[in-house]
Structures are given as C-alpha cells and as structure tokens.
N, C-alpha and C positions, 0 to 999 in steps of 0.2 A: 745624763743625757737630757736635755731639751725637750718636754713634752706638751701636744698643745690639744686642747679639749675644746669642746663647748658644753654648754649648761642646757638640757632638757628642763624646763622652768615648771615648774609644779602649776603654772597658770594655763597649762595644755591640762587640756582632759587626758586621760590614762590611755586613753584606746588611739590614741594619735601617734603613740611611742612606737609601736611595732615597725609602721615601716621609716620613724627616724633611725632606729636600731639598723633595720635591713640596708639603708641607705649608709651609715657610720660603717659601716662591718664593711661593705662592697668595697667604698672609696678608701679607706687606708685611715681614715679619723683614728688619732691614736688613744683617745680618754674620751667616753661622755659621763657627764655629771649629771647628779642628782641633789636636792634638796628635799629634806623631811622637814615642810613645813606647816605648822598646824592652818588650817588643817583640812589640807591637801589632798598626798599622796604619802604613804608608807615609803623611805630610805631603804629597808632591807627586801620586802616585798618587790617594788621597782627593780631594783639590782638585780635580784634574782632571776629575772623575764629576761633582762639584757644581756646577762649570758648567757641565760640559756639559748635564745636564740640567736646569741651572736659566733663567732668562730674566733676572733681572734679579740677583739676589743673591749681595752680595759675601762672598767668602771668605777667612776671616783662617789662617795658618798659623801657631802659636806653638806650640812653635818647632821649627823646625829643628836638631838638635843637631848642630854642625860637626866634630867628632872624628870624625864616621862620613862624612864629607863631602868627594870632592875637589872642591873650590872654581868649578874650570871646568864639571865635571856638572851643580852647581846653577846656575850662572849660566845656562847652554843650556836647562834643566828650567824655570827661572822667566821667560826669555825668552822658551819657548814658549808656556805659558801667558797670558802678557802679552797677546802679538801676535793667539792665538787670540782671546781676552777681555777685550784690551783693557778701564783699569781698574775692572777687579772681583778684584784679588788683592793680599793683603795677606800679608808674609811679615815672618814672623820668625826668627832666627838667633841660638842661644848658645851656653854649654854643654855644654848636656845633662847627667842624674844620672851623675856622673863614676865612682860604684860601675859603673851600665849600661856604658860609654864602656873600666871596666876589663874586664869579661866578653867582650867584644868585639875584644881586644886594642887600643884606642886610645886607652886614657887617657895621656895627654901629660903633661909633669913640668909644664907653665907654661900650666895653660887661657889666662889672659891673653892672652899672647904668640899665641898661637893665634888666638883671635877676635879680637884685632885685628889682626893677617894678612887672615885670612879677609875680613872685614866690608870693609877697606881694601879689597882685589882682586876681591871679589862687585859691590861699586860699581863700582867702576870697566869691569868689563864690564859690567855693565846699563848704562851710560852710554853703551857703545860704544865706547870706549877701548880700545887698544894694549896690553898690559898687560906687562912682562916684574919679575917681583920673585924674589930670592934670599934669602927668609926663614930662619926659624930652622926652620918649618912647612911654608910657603905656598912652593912654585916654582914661578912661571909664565916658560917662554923665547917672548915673543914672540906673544901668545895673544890672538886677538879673536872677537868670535861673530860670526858671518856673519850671522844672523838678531837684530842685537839689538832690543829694542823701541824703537820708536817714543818712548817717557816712561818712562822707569825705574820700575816702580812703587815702591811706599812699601815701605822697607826698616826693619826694624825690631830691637830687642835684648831678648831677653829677660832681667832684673836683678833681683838681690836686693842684692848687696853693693855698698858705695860705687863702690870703683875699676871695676864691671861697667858702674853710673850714671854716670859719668864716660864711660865709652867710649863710651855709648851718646850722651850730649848731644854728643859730638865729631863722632862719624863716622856715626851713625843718624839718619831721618828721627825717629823715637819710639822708646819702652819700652815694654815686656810688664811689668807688674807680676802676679806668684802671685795664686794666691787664698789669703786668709787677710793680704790688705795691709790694715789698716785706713783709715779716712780719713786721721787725723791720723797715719802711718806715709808716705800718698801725697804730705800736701804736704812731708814732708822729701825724702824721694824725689824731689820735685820738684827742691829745692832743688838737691841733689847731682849733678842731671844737668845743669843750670847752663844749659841752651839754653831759652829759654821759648816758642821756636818748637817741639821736642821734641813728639811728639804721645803723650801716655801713654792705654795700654790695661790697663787691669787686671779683673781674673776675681772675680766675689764670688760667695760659695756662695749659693744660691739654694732655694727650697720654696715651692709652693704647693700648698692642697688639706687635704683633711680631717687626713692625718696629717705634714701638712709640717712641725711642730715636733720632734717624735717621728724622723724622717728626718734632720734639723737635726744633731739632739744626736747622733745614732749617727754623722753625717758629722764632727762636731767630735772625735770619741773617735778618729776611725780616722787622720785627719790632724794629731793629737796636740796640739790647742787646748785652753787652760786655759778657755775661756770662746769660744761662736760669735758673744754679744751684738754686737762691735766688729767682724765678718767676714765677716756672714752678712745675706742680709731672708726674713723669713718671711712671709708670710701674704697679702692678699689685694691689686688693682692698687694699690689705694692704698697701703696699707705697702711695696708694690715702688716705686712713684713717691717715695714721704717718701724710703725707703732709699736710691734712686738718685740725689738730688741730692745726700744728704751726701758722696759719694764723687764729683761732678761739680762740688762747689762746693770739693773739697777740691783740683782742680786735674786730675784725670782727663778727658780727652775721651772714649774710648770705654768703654761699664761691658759689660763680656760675664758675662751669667747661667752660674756653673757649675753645673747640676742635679745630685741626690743621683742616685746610679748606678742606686738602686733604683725611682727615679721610674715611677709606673707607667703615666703616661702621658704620654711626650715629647714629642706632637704636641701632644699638646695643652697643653701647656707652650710649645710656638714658638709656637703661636696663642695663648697668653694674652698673652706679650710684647708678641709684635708688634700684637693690636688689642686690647689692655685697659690693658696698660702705657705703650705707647709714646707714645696720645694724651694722656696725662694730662703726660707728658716737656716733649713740643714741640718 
C-alpha cells in the first residue's frame, strides 16, 4: 500500500513538534519522519513523544546513524517502542555523514563492514534470537532482549551508493532513498538493490503556497542542485498528486514530503497532504 509522509526536519527546535504531531494525528497524515542528525535532535527520543501523543500515526526514523550506536542499546530502545506501540514504527539504520561520525570520535576505517555487522545483529535481536558475534565492529557474547517484540518491526537502510543498495536488498526489509533521488535515479536504485520485495522510501523536496517556487529554488542552491526540476513538486494538490505518482510509478512505495525549512506554515502543510493531497493518491 502507498504511503505518504512528511519529514519533521531536525532544523525545528523540539518544542515546535507537539502541535505538528497533534495536527498529523487529527488530519489522517499517514507516516511523520524523523532524522537523527548530529547534532540536533535524538531519532529514538523524538519517536517516542510522537506516539505517545499520537493515536494512530505512524512514525518513520531515517535514519539512525550506526557509528554512534552500540547495537544491543538500539535493539532494547526499538524493542520498547514496538511492544509499547505495537506497529507504528518504522526504523531506519546507516551511516550517518561520516565528516559528523569523525567529530565525534567514531568514524570507522570500513562504514561497510560496520553496517553490515550492525544491520545483521540488530535483526537478529528484534527477532528474539541468541545472538553471540565476534565482528571486526560488532561483539555480542551471548546477548538476548528480555523484552523482545512480538513482530520485529520493519527494519530499514538508508542508501546512496550501490554496494550500501546491495546490503540493504540482502539483509533489510527496504531503503531510505535522499532527497534530491530523482524518478529515473529510483528505478536504478531499484535495480541494485535486487530484492523486488525491498520496500523503498524516498524524501522529495516539497512547496506549497504563494511563495513555494521562490522557497524551491533557495532549497536547490543550498543542497547544491543543478536543477530542482527532476527532485522537487511545487505547487498546488494536483501538481503534488502528478508529481507523486511519477516517483511511485518509478518503483517507490513510500514518497515522504521534505518541507523547505523556511516553511511558514507546517501545519498546515501536514493538513494539505494528508486531506488535499492524499485523496487525489488512493
């Protein structure tokens, strides 16, 4: 099933989210996102406020950045969540911006080798398994969660480069595609991740409103686009309905709305989505 989000941008201060939340939950928004980005606002932390205060709406984490992560914390942290809220959590796990990862003292010589460690023994305790591994990264001696959930929620990878797509058709339920992925950039994407079970999520820049072209073009300058034409929808439900199937027909199951930061009114952005945009979807 077709599901359409938008992104809560870590460039909001924390205390602005409650009545985005209150406003997504009312109107029918089916996913709001989160980013853990250094250094922001907490992925797990965040999540956990959104359901709590929310009643029915699901929330997507992308992504978790694993460098700053030991493997068995997250597994407990998304277990709880689970069990609490039962699924309405959607998590994703990568990288992370490896310059952030160096500030932090955790940049790793082999991200690779790392997230698939990780990704490997994250599953495997969500599943409830045993887990004992002697990575290059990753060491677990004999480690199980007491509390695990009930159905593992949907585990996810966020990707840009092939060998990341590849990991993620292996040993992830789906992939986080950027924003700035075009259509015809997703069904390669597709290709590379070789599982056609893979659930793909990708982020398109988003404007509505009097000055949402004008918003467009300052968001393509600053995230260093030659062109927002192929990465971006502007303008009114319909042109969000046109733009959102060519990115759902190019092989995306979920399209999550990224707003310009500047956006002057977010609520009312979740409210356009969810009852102007989404019935037009289906």
């Amino acid at each position: 099933m077709t599901s359409l989000g938008v992104v809560f941008l870590p460039d909001l201060p924390p205390e602005r989210l409650r009545d985005v939340v209150r406003v997504a939950d009312e109107s029918g928004l089916d996913e709001l996102w989160l980013w853990e980005d250094c250094f922001k606002e907490s992925g797990i932390a965040t999540a956990a406020a959104i359901l709590a205060w929310s009643t029915r709406l699901r929330v997507g984490v992308g992504i978790l950045p694993v460098p700053l992560r030991n493997v068995a914390v997250t597994a407990m942290e998304i277990a709880t969540l689970e069990r609490l809220f039962p699924g309405r959590l959607r998590i994703g796990v990568g990288h992370g911006v490896l310059d952030w990862m160096g500030k932090v003292g955790n940049r790793v010589a082999s991200p690779m080798t790392l997230l698939r460690e990780h990704v490997a023994a994250l599953r495997a305790l969500l599943d409830g398994e045993r887990v004992s591994v002697d990575g290059r990264y990753v060491k677990l001696d004999d480690v199980a969660l007491d509390w695990p959930p009930a159905i593992r929620p949907e585990l996810l990878v966020g990707a840009i480069g092939e060998r990341t797509l590849k990991l993620s058709g292996e040993l992830a339920d789906g992939t986080i595609l950027t924003g700035g992925t075009s259509p015809s950039q997703v069904e390669e994407k597709r290709r590379q991740i070789g599982d056609p079970a893979n659930h793909i999520v990708v982020y398109v820049h988003a404007a509505t409103g009097t000055d949402a072209a004008s918003r467009m073009a300052a968001e393509g300058v600053r995230w260093g686009y030659q062109s927002v034409d192929d990465v971006s929808i502007v303008g009114d439900a319909t042109a969000f309905a046109e733009g959102t199937r060519r990115w759902l027909e190019a092989g995306a199951d979920t399209v999550v709305f990224h707003p310009t930061p500047d956006d002057p009114d977010l609520e009312g952005f979740v409210r356009f989505v969810a009852q102007e945009v989404r019935p037009l979807i289906g």
